[in-house]
N, CA, C and O atoms as a printed pandas DataFrame, in Angstrom:
     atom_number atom_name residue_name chain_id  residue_number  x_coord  y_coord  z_coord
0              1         N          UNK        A               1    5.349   13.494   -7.166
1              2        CA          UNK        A               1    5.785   12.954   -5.896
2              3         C          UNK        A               1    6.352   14.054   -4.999
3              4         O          UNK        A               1    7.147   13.662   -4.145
4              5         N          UNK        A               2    6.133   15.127   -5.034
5              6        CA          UNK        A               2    6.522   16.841   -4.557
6              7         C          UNK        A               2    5.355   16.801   -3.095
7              8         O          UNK        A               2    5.045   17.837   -2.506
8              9         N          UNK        A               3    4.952   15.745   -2.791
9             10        CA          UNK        A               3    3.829   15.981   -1.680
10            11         C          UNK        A               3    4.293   14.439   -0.830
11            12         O          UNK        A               3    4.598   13.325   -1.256
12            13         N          UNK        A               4    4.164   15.041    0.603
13            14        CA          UNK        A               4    4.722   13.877    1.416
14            15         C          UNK        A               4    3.826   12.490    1.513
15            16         O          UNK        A               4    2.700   12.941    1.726
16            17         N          UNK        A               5    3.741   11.468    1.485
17            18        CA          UNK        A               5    2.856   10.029    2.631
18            19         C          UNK        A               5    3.368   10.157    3.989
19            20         O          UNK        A               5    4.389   10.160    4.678
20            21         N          UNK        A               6    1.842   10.280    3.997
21            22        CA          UNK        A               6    1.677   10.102    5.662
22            23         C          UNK        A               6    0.621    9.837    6.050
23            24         O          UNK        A               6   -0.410   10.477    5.849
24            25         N          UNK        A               7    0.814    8.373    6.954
25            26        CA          UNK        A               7   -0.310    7.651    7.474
26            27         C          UNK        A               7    0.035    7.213    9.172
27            28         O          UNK        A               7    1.088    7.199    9.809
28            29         N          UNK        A               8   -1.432    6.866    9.547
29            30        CA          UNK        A               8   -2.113    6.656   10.727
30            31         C          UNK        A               8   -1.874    5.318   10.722
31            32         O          UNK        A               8   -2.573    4.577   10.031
32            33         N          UNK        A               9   -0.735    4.786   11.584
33            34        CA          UNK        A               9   -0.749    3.512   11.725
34            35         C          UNK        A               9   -1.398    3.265   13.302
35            36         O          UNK        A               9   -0.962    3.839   14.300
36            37         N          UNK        A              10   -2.197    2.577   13.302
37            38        CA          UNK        A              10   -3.031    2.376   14.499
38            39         C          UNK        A              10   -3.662    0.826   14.724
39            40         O          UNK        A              10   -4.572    0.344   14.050
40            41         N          UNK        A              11   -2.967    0.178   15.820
41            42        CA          UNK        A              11   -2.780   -1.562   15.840
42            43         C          UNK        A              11   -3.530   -1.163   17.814
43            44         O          UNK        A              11   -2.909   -0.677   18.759
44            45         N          UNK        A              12   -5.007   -1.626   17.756
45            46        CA          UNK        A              12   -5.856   -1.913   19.223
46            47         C          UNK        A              12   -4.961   -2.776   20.192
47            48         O          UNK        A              12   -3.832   -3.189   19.930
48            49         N          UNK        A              13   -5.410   -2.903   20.933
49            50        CA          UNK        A              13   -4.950   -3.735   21.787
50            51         C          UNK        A              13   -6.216   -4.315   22.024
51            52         O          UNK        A              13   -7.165   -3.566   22.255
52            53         N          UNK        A              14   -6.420   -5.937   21.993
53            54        CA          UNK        A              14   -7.623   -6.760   21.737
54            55         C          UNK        A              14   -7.699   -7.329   23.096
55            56         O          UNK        A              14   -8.375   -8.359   23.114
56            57         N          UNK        A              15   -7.129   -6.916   24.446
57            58        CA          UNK        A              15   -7.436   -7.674   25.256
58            59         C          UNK        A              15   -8.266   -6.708   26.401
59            60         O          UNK        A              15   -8.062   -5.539   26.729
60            61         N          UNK        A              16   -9.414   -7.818   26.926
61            62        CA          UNK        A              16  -10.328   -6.762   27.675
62            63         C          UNK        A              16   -9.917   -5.716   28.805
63            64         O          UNK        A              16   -8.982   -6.105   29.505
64            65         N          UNK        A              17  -10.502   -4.315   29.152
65            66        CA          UNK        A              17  -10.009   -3.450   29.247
66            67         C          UNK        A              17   -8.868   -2.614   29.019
67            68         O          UNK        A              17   -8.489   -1.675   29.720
68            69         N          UNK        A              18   -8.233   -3.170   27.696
69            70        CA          UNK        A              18   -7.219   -2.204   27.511
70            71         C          UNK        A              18   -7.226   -1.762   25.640
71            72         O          UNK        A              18   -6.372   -1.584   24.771
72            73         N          UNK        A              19   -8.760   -1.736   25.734
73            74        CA          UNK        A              19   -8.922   -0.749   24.147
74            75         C          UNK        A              19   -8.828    0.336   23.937
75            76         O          UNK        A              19   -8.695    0.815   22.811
76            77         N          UNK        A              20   -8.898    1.210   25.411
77            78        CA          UNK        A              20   -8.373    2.600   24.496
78            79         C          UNK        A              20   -7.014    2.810   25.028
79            80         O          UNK        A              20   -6.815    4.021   25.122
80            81         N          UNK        A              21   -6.244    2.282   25.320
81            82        CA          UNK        A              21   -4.663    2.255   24.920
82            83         C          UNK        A              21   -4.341    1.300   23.996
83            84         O          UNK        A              21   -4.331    0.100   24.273
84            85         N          UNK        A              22   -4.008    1.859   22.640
85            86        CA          UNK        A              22   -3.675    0.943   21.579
86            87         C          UNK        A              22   -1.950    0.338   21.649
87            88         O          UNK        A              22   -1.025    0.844   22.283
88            89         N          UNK        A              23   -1.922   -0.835   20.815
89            90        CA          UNK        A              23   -0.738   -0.742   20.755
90            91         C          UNK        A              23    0.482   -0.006   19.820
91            92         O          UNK        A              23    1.696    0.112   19.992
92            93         N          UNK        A              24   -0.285    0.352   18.934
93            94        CA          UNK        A              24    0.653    1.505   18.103
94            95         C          UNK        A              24   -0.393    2.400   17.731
95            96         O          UNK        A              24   -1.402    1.963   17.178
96            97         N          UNK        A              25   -0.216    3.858   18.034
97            98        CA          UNK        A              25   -1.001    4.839   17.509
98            99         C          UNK        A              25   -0.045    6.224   17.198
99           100         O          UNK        A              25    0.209    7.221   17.875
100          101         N          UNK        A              26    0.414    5.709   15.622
101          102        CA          UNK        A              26    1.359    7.382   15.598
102          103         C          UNK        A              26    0.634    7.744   14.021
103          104         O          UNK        A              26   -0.095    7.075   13.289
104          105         N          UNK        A              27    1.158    8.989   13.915
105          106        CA          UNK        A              27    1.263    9.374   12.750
106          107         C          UNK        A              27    2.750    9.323   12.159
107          108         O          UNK        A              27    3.685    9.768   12.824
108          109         N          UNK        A              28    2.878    8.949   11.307
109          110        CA          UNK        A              28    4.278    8.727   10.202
110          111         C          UNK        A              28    4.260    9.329    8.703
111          112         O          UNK        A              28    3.276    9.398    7.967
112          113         N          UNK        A              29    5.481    9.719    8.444
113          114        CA          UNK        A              29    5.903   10.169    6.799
114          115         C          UNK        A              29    6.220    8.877    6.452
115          116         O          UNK        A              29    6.261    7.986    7.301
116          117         N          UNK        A              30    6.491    8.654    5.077
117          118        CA          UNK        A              30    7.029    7.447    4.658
118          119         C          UNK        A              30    8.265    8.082    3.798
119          120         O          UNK        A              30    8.113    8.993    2.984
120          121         N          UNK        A              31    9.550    7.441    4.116
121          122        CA          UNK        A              31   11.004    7.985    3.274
122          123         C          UNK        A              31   10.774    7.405    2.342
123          124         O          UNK        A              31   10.607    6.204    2.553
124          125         N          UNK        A              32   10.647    7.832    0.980
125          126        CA          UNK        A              32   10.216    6.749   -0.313
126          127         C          UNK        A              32   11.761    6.953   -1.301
127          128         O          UNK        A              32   12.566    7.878   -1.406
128          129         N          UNK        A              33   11.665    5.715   -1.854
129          130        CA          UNK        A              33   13.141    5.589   -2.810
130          131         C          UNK        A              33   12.579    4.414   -4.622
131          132         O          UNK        A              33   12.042    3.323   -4.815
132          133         N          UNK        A              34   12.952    5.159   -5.201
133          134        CA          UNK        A              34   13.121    4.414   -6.380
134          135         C          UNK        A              34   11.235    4.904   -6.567
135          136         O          UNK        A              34   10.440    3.966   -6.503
136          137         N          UNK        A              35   10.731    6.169   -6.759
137          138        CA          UNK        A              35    9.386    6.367   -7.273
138          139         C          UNK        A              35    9.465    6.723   -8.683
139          140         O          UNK        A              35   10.325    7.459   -9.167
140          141         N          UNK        A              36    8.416    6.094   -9.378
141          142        CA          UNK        A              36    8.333    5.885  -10.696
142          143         C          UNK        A              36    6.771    6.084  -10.859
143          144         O          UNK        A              36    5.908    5.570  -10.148
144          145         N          UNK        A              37    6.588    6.884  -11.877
145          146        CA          UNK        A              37    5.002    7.007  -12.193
146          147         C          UNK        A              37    5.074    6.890  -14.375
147          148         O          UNK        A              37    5.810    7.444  -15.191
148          149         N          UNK        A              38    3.911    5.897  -14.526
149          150        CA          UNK        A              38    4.020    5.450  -16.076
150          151         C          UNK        A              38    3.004    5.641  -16.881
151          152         O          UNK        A              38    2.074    5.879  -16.111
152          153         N          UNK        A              39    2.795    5.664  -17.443
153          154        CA          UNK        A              39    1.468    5.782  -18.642
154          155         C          UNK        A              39    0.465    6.775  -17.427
155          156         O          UNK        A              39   -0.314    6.387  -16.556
156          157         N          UNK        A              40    0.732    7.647  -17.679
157          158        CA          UNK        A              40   -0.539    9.144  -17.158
158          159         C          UNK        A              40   -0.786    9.422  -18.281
159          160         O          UNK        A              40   -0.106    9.301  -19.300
160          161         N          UNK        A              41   -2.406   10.049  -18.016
161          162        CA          UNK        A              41   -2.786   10.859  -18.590
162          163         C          UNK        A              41   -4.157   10.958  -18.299
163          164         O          UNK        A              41   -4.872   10.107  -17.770
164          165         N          UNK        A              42   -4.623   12.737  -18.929
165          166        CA          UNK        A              42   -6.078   13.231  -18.148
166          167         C          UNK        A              42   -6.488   13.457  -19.606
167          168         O          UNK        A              42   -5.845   13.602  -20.646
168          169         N          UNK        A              43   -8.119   13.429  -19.229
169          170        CA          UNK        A              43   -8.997   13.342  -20.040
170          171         C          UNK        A              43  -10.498   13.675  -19.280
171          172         O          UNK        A              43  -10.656   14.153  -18.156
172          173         N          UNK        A              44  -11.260   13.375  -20.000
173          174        CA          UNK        A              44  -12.490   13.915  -19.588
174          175         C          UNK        A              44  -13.174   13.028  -18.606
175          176         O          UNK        A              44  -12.885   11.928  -19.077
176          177         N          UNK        A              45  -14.086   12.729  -17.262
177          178        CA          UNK        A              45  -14.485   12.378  -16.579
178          179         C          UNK        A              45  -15.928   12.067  -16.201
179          180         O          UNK        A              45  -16.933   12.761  -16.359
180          181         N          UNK        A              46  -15.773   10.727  -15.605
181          182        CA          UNK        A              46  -17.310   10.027  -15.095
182          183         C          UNK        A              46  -17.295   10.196  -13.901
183          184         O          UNK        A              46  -16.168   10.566  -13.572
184          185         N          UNK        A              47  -18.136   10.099  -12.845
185          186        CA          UNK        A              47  -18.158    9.706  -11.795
186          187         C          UNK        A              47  -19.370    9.129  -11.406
187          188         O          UNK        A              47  -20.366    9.840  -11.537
188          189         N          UNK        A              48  -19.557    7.649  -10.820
189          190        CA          UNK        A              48  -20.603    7.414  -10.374
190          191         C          UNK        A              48  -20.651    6.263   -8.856
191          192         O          UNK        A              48  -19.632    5.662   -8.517
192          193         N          UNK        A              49  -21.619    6.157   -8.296
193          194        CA          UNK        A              49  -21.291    5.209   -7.083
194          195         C          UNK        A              49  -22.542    4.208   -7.258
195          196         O          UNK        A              49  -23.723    4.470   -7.487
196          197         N          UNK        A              50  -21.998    3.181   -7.104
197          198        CA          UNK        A              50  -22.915    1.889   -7.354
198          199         C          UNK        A              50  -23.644    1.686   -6.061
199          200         O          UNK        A              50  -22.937    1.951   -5.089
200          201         N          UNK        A              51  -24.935    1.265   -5.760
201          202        CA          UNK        A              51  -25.881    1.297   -4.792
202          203         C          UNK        A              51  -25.559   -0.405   -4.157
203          204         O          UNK        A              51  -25.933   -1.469   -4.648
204          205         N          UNK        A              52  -24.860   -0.200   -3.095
205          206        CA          UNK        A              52  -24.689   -1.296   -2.002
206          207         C          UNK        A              52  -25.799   -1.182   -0.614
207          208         O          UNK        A              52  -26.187   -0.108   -0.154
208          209         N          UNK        A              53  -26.140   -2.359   -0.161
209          210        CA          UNK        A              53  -26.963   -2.741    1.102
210          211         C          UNK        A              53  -26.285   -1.843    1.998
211          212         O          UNK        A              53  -25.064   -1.695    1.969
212          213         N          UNK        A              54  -27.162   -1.153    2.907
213          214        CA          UNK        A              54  -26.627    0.161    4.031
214          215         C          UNK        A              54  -25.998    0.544    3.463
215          216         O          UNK        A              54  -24.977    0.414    4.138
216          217         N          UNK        A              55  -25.628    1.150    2.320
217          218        CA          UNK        A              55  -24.868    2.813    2.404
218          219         C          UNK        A              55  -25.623    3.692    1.628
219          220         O          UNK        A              55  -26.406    3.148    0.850
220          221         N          UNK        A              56  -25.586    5.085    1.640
221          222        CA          UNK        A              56  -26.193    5.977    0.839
222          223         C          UNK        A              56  -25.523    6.750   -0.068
223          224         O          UNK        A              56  -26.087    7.667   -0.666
224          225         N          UNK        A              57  -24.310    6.452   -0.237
225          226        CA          UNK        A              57  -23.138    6.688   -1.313
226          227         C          UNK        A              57  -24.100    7.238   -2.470
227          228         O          UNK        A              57  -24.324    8.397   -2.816
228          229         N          UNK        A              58  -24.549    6.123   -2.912
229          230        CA          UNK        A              58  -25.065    5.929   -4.379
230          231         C          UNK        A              58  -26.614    7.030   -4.578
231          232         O          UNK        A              58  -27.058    7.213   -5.711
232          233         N          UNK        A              59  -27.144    7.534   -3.618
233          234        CA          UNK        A              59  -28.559    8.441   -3.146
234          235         C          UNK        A              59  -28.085    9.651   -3.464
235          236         O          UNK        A              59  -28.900   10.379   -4.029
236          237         N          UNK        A              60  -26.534   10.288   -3.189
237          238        CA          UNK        A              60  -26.303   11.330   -3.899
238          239         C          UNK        A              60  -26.044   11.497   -5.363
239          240         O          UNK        A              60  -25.478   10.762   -6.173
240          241         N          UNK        A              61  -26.712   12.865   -5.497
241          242        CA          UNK        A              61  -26.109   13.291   -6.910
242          243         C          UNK        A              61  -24.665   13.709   -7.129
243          244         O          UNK        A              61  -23.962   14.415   -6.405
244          245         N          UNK        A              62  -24.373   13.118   -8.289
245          246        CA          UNK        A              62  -23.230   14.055   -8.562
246          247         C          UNK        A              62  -23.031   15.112   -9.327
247          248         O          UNK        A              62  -23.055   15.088  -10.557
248          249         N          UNK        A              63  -22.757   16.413   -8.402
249          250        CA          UNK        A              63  -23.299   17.756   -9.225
250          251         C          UNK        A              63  -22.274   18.031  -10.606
251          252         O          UNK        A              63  -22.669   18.465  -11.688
252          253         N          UNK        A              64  -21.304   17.774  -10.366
253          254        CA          UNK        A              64  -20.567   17.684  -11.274
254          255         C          UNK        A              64  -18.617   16.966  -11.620
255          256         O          UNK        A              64  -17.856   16.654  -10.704
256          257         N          UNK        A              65  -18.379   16.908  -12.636
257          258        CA          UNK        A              65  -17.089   16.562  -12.523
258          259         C          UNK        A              65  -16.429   17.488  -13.517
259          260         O          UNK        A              65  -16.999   18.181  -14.360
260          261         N          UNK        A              66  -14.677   17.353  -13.196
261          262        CA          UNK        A              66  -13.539   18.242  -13.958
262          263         C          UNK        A              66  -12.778   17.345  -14.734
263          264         O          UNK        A              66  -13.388   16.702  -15.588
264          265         N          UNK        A              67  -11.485   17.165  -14.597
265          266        CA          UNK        A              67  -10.800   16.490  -15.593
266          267         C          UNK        A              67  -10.288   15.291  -14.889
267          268         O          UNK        A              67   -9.688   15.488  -13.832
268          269         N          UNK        A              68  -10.461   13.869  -15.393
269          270        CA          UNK        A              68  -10.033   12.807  -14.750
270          271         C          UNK        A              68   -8.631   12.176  -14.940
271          272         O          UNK        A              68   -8.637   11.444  -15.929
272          273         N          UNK        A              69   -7.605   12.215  -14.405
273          274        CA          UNK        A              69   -6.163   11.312  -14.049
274          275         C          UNK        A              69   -6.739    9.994  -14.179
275          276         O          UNK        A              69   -7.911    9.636  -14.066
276          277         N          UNK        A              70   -5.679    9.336  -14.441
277          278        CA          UNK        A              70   -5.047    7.877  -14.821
278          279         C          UNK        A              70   -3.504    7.949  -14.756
279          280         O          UNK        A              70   -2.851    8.677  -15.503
280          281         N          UNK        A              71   -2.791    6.887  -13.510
281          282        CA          UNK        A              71   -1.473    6.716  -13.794
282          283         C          UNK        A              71   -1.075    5.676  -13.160
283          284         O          UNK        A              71   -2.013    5.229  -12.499
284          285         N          UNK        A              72   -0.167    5.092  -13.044
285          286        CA          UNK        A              72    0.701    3.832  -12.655
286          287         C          UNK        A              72    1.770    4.380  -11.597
287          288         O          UNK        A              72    2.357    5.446  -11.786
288          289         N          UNK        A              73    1.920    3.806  -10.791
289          290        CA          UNK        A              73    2.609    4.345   -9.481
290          291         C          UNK        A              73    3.446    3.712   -8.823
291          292         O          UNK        A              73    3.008    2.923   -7.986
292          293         N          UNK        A              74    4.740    3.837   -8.972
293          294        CA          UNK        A              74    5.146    2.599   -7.800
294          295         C          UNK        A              74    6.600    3.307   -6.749
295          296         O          UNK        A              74    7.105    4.241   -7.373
296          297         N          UNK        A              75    7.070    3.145   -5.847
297          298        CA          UNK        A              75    7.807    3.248   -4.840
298          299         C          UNK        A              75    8.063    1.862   -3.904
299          300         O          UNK        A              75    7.459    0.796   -3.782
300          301         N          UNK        A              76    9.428    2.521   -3.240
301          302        CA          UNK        A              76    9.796    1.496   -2.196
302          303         C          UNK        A              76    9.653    1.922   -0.846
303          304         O          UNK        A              76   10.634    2.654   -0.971
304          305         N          UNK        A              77    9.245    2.156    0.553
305          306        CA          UNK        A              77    9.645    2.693    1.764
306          307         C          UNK        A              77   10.179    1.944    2.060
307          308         O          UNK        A              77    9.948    0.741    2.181
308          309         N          UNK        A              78   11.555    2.952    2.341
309          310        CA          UNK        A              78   12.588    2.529    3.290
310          311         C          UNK        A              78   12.913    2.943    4.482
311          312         O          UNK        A              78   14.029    2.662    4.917
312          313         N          UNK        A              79   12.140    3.583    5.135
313          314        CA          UNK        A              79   11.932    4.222    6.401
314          315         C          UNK        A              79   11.083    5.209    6.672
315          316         O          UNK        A              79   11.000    6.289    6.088
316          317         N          UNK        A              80   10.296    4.723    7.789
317          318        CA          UNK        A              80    9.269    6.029    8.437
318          319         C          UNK        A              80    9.752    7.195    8.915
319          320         O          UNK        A              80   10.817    7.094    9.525
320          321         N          UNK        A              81    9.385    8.037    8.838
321          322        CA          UNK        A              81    9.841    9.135   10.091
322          323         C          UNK        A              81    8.726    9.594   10.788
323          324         O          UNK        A              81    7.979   10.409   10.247
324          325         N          UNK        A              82    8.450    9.069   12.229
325          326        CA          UNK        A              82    7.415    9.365   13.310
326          327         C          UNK        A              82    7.065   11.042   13.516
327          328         O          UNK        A              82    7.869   11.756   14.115
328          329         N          UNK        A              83    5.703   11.627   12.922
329          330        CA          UNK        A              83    5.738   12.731   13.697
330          331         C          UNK        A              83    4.844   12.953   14.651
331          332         O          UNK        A              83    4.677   14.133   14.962
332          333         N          UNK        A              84    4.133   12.028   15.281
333          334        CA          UNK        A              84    3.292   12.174   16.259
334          335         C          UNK        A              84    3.328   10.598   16.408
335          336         O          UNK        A              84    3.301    9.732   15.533
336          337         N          UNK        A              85    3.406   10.479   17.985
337          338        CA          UNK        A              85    3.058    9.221   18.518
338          339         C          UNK        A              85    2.515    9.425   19.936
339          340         O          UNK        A              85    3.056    9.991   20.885
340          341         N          UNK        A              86    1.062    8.704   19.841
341          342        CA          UNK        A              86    0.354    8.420   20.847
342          343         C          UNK        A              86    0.363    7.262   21.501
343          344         O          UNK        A              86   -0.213    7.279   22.588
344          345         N          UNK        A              87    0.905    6.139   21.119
345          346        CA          UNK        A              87    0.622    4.822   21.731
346          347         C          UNK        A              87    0.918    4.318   23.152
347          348         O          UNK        A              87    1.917    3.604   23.056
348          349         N          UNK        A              88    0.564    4.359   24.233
349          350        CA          UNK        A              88    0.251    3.862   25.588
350          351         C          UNK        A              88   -0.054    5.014   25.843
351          352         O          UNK        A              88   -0.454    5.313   26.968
């Protein structure tokens, strides 16, 4: 947990002519409290993509894979901290 969250919260504005001023468009950290991570562990690795209607996901090869993670994850946010905001 030595690496920050940070997401693109981005909410349109659905009424005609005013879609490209959204109503929230920032980037945010998330202040996280009480993080807990449980049963990890790495081991050796698959990777494959299952072939769905329109996409070509599954048409590539996969040239290769390294070592695969498994873990359980949990946190609380208790506050954002805004570092970019675009909204109006």
């Amino acid at each position: 947990m030595s690496r920050p969250v940070v997401n693109l919260r981005h909410f349109p504005r659905l009424a005609a002519g005013q879609h490209d001023k959204p109503a929230v468009h920032e980037l945010v950290m998330s202040v996280l409290d009480g993080a807990a991570v449980s049963e990890a562990w790495a081991g050796t690795a698959d990777l494959a993509s299952l072939p769905a209607r329109g996409e070509e996901l599954a048409d590539l090869p996969v040239q290769r894979t390294g070592r695969g993670f498994h873990f359980d994850l949990a946190y609380t946010v208790t506050d954002l901290k805004t570092l970019v905001d675009h909204s109006n």
